[in-house]
C-alpha positions, 0 to 999 in steps of 0.5 A: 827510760823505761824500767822493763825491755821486752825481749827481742823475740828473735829465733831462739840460739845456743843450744835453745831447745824449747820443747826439752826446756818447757817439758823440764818446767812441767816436771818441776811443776808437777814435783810441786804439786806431788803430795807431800809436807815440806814446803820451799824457803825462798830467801834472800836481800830484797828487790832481787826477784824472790816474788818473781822467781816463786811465781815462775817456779810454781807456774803462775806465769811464763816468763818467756810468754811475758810477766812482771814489768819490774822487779818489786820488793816483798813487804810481808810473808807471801806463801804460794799455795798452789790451786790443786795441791793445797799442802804444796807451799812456797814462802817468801818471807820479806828482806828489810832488815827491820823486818827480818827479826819478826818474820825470819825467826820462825821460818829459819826455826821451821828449817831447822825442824826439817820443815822445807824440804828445799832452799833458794837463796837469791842473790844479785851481785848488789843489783837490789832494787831501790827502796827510795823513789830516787838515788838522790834519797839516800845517805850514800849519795854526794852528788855522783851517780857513778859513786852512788851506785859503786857504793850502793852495790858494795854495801848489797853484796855485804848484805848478801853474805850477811844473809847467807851466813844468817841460814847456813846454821838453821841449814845444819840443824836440819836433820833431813836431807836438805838441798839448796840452791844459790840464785844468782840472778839480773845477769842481764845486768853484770854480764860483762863483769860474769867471770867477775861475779862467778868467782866472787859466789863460787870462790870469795867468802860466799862460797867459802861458807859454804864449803864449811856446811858441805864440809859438816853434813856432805851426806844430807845436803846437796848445793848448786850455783844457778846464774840466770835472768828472769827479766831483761830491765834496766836497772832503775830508781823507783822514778825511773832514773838510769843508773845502769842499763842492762848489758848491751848484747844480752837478749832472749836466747841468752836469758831464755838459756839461763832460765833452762839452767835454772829449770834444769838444775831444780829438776835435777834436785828432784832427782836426787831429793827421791833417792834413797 
């Protein structure tokens, strides 16, 4: 079973207008490139598409014209410096956990200092890729599948909070104005469930946290919720196991339209970013 299913390329739908979606992404590239010091933090769990996401944010590929065949997890600290702004810089530090300690410390350290002008948590409602080559590897597993990836998602979702809750005081600590984004994405996997899943970012112990920085520093920073997609794939084992497949019903105009929201909304914190 395939990991990767290229969308169906069917006549775009629901409030899809391509040339407004694609004028907004070259607005957010540019705002990129602008001259300026304070580079991107993106963070979050591991195997949730940080990669991919600084690859489409910064323009090293459209996703809607084909890219990444899955998702992968990010080993090292990667920093996107693009070609014509050299002082432009995205950076993805790695999830592992043992990992963290070593490569966080000093990016969270630089946040506070007010060096990133902007953060992207991204999250997937426990939809994180496996590390191991298959579901059966790990202690979690007792002979269900089903059971597996019940558990396997809940312990992820923990994980997500424990993240968020690890950034939000290097995000108070920053003196600048800050903005910050929650990405929710692999939507295409939990689409049945999204009231579900919105309500568990927006108003379960998520969101609580971050109404309390909201609540600390309401003039210097600016959060937004972006549910999104950036690949349609079934959700695999690294030997292409099935534990789930992506949501029947869920196709190109659905994942193109959650891509505009997300081009759409990081526009409109560029706006709001050059505000005095």
């Amino acid at each position: 079973m395939p990991a990767y299913l290229p969308p169906k390329r069917s006549a775009p739908g629901r409030d899809w207008d391509r040339d407004s979606f694609f004028g907004t992404m070259k607005e957010v590239h540019a705002w990129y490139r602008a001259p300026r010091k304070r580079g991107i933090l993106i963070l979050g769990a591991g195997g949730v598409g940080k990669t991919t996401l600084a690859n489409l944010l910064s323009g090293e590929f459209d996703l809607l014209q084909g890219g990444l065949e899955r998702y992968d997890e990010t080993t090292d600290v990667e920093r996107f410096r693009l070609k014509d702004a050299d002082e432009v810089e995205i950076v993805v530090p790695p999830r592992q956990k043992h990992r963290r300690e070593a490569t966080w410390t000093d990016l969270q350290a630089d946040l506070a200092a007010g060096k990133y002008r902007g953060v992207i948590l991204v999250s997937a409602y426990g939809y994180h890729a496996l590390a191991e080559r298959s579901y059966t590897d790990y202690r979690r597993f007792h002979g269900k599948k089903d059971a597996f990836l019940k558990a396997f998602l809940k312990n992820n979702r923990q994980d997500e909070l424990a993240v968020l809750q690890q950034l939000l005081p290097h995000l108070l600590a920053n003196l600048q104005k800050v903005w910050f984004v929650s990405s929710i994405v692999k939507q295409d996997l939990w689409w049945p469930a999204r009231t579900t899943v919105e309500k568990h970012y927006r108003t379960g112990d998520y969101g609580a946290a971050i109404r309390r920085v909201h609540r600390r520093k309401a003039a210097g920073i600016r959060h937004e919720f972006v549910f999104a997609s950036l690949l349609i794939a079934n959700f695999v084992s690294q030997n292409d196991e099935l534990l789930q497949p992506c949501a029947k019903g869920y196709d190109y105009p659905r994942q193109a339209h959650s891509l505009r929201s997300l081009f759409e909304t990081v526009n409109a914190l560029r706006l709001w970013e050059s505000e005095k």
